[in-house]
Structures are given as structure tokens and as C-alpha cells.
Steps between C-alpha positions, in 0.01 A plus 500: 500500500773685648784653267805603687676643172184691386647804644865485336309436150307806589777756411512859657219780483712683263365836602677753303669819688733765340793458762471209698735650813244809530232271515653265754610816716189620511330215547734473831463797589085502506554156691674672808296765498150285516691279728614806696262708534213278609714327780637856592115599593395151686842495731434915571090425537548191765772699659606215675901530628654078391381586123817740478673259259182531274545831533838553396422195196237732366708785521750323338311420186380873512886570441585256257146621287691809490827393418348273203319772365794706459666225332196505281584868464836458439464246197261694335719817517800274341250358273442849390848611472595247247208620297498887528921514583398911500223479761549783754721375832302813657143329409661155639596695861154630495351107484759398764428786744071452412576178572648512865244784569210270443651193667643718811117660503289224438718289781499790749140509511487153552713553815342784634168381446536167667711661781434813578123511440 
């Protein structure tokens, strides 16, 4: 029969992860962008003028994938300062600036191939 507690008794998946808050960010982060991308493409490939607001939803989750991921970015860098207090600042500019080339780059092309083909 039916056992509507079985799943309280059943306890977590306990899947074990170094740093919880990078996993979670990037977890978020590939969420908006498989959300994102994929509706990005069907609203641009129907071209069809009332699905603006899906539009603008997908582009949306585009920019919050890129926010989280910087977040992700951003707690691994601290994560690393508290370990290594004598890392290189010039080595952590160099993974900020990488980092906004390849999201600026990968999200331009986006753009310009779905509008300007």
C-alpha cells in the first residue's frame, strides 16, 4: 500500500561536493544557460513578433547564467585567497578579464548570429 512518510524516512542523496556554494552556482548557472539558449533559438527560428516576452525571458536567463557564473568565479577566487594569501592579484586580473572576454565573445556571437545572419 501507499506510504506517505516513505519519502521523509528516505533521508537526502548525500552526494558529496568540496564547496557546496560553487556547486550550487554552477549548477544555476548551467540551468539558465540550457534554459536560455534553447528558447533563444525556437523564439529567433519561428520569428514570430507576440513571442517578444519569450524573447526577452530567454535573454534574461542568458544574463543571469552569466552573472551566476561569475559568482561561481568569484567564490572560487576567495576560496583561493584564504588558502594561498600570496597568490598573485596580477594572475587573479588575468581570470577576471579571461573571464569577461569569453562571456562578452561567446554572447556576441550569439547575437550576431541570430540577428545579423
Amino acid at each position: 500500500s501507499f506510504d506517505p512518510g516513505a519519502a521523509s524516512r528516505a533521508g537526502t542523496l548525500k552526494i558529496p561536493v568540496a564547496d557546496p556554494d560553487l556547486a550550487g552556482l554552477l549548477m544555476g548557472a548551467t540551468a539558465c544557460f540550457g534554459l536560455g539558449i534553447p528558447l533563444l533559438l525556437l523564439v529567433e527560428m519561428q520569428w514570430v513578433f507576440f513571442l517578444w516576452p519569450l524573447r526577452i525571458m530567454s535573454l534574461g536567463a542568458l544574463g543571469l547564467g552569466v552573472l551566476l557564473s561569475h559568482s561561481a568565479l568569484r567564490v572560487k577566487r576567495r576560496k583561493l585567497k584564504s588558502v594561498r594569501p600570496d597568490y598573485p592579484r596580477a594572475i587573479l586580473v588575468l581570470h577576471e578579464l579571461l573571464f569577461w572576454m569569453v562571456a562578452v565573445g561567446l554572447m556576441g556571437s550569439i547575437v550576431v548570429l541570430l540577428y545579423f545572419p
